[in-house]
C-alpha positions as CSV (number, residue, x, y, z in Angstrom):
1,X,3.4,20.2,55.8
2,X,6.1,17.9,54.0
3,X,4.8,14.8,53.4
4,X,7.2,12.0,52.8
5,X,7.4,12.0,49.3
6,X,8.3,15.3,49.1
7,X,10.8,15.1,51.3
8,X,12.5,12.3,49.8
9,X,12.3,13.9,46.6
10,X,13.6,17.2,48.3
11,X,16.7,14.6,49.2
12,X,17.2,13.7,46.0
13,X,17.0,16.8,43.9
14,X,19.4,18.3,46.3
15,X,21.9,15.7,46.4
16,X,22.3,15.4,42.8
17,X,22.6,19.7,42.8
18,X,25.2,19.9,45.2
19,X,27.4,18.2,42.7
20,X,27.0,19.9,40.2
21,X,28.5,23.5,41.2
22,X,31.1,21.6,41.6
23,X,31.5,19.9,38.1
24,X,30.9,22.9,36.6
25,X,33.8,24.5,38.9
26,X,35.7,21.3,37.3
27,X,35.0,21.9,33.7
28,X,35.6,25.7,33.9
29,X,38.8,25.4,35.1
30,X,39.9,22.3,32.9
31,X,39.7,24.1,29.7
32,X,38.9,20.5,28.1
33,X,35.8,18.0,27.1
34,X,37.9,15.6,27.6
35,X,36.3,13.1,30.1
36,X,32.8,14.7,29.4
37,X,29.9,13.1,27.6
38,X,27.6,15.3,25.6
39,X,24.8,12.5,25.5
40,X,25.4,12.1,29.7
41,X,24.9,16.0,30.0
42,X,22.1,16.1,27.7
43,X,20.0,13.0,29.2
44,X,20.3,15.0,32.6
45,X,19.2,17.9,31.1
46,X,16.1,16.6,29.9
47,X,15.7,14.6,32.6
48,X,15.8,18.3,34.5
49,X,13.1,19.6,31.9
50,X,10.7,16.5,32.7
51,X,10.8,17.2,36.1
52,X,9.8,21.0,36.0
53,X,7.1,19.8,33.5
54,X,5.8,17.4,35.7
55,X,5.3,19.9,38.3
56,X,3.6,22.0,36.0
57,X,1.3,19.2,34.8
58,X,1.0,17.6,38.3
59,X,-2.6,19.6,39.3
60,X,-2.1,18.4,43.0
61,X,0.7,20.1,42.9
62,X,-0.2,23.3,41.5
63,X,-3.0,23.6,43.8
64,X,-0.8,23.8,46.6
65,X,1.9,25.6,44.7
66,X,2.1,28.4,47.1
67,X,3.5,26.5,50.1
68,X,5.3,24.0,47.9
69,X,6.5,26.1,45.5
70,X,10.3,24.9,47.4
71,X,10.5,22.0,45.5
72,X,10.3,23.4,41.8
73,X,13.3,26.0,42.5
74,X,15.1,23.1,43.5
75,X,14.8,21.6,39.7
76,X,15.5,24.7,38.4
77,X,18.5,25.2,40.1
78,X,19.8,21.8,39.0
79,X,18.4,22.7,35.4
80,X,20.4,26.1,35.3
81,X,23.8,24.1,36.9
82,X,23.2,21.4,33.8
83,X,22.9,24.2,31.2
84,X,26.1,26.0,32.2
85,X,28.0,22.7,32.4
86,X,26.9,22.4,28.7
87,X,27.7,25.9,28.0
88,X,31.1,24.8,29.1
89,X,31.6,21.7,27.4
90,X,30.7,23.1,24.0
91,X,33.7,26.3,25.2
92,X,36.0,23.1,26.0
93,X,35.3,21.1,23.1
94,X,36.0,24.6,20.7
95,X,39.3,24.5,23.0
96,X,40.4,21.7,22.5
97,X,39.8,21.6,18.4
98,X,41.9,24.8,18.8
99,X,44.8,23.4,20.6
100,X,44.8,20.3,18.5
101,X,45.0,22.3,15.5
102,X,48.2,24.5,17.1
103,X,49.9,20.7,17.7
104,X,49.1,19.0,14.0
105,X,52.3,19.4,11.9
């Protein structure tokens, strides 16, 4: 059964993840950091790894880890979404070094 706090924790893990398909979409298809923060997409992404641990470290949790298992794979969806958008902005930022260099005189 889903207590409360699960649930609104459910609600908020999945809100922030359904935006971020999306932003990576955004950033593949830019071809630019430009607009990005490194130290924004890192502080989520840590943010991501102190959740998982803290599912991990929670021993309620873990007890009843096989009918709330759910809730983790939420975090590590989010947590794989963060890493590609990362993956991209470090492709971006390469890109536009390059295309800055093609423009200098």
């Amino acid at each position: 059964m889903i207590d409360l706090y699960e649930l609104l924790e459910i609600i908020m893990v999945v809100s922030f993840g359904v935006s971020w398909p999306f932003n990576v979409v955004k950033s593949y298809r830019a071809r630019t950091a430009k607009g990005k923060s490194l130290v924004f997409l890192l502080c989520i992404f840590f943010g991501y790894i102190a959740g998982i641990a803290s599912k991990f470290l929670n021993e309620g949790y873990m007890a009843a880890f096989a009918s709330k298992w759910y809730v983790l794979i939420f975090y590590i969806i989010n947590f794989i979404m963060v890493g590609a958008d990362l993956v991209l902005y470090v492709r971006n930022k390469r890109l536009d070094a390059i295309a800055a260099a093609k423009n200098e005189p």
